[in-house]
C-alpha positions in Angstrom: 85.2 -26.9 -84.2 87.9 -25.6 -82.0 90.2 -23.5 -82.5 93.7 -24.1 -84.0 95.9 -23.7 -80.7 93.7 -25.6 -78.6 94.6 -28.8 -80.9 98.1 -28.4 -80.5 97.7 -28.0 -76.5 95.5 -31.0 -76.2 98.5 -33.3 -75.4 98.5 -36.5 -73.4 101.0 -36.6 -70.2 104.4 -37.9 -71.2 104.3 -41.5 -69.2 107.7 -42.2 -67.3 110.0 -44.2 -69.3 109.2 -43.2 -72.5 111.4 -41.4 -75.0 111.2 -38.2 -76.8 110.3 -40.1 -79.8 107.7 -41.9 -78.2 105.7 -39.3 -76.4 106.1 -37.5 -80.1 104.1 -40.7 -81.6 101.6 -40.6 -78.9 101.0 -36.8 -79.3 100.6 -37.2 -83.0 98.3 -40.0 -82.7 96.2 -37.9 -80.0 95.9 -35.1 -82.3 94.6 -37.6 -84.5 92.0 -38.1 -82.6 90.3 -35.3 -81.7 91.3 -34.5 -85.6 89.1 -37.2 -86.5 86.4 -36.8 -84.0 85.8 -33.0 -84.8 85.1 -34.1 -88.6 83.4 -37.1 -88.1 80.8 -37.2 -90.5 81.3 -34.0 -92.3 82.0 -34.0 -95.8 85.5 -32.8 -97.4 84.0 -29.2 -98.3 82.8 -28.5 -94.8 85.8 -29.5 -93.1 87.8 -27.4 -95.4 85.2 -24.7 -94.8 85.4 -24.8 -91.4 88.9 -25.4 -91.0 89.9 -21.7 -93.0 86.9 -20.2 -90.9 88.7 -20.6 -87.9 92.1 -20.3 -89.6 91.1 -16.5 -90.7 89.6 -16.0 -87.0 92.5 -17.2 -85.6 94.9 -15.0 -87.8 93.0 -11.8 -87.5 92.4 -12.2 -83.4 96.3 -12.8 -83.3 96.0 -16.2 -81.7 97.1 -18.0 -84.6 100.6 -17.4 -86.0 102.5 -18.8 -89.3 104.4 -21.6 -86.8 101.1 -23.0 -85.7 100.0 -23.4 -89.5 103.0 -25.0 -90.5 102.7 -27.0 -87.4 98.9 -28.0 -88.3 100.3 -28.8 -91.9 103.1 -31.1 -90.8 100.5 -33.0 -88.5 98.0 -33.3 -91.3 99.8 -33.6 -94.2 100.7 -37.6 -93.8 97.5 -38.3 -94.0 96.5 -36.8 -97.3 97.1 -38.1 -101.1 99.2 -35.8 -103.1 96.4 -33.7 -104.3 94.8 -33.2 -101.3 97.9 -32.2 -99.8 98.9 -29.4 -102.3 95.5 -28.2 -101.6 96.5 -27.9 -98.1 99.7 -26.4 -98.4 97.5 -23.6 -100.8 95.2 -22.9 -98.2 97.9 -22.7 -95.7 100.0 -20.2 -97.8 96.5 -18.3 -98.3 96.1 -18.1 -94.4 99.8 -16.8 -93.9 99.4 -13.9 -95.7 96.5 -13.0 -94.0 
């Protein structure tokens, strides 16, 4: 898995012509992608394994700051049932204080 700020750089060119909201849609739907692609066939314990693995790298090399965890949360978060996103917002409060 990659890490963190590599997902939120992976963004498609913004085509002429299209709006802010637009080229926001597109961006979210890319990050959905390689989301989706990097836990392809994983089960929900690995991913969450893997995704606090890198989180605690990320957070102890410095690369990986509070913004980018809320910003990984808001991107997620839509996607999840109520539980699973309480979870989420656990593990990301975890990772903050880190």
């Amino acid at each position: 898995m990659k890490d963190f700020k590599s997902y939120s750089n992976e963004r498609p060119e913004k085509p002429q012509g299209n709006t802010d909201n637009t080229a926001s849609y597109n961006n979210t739907v890319e990050l959905a992608k390689v989301l989706s692609k990097a836990m392809n066939g994983k089960s929900e314990g690995q991913i969450l394994h893997t995704i606090i693995a890198e989180a605690e790298r990320g957070k102890r090399e410095g690369t990986l700051s509070n913004a980018d965890l809320d910003n990984f949360y808001n991107a997620l978060s839509p996607l999840l049932d109520g539980f699973k996103k309480r979870k989420l917002r656990e593990v990301i409060q975890k990772l903050k204080s880190i």
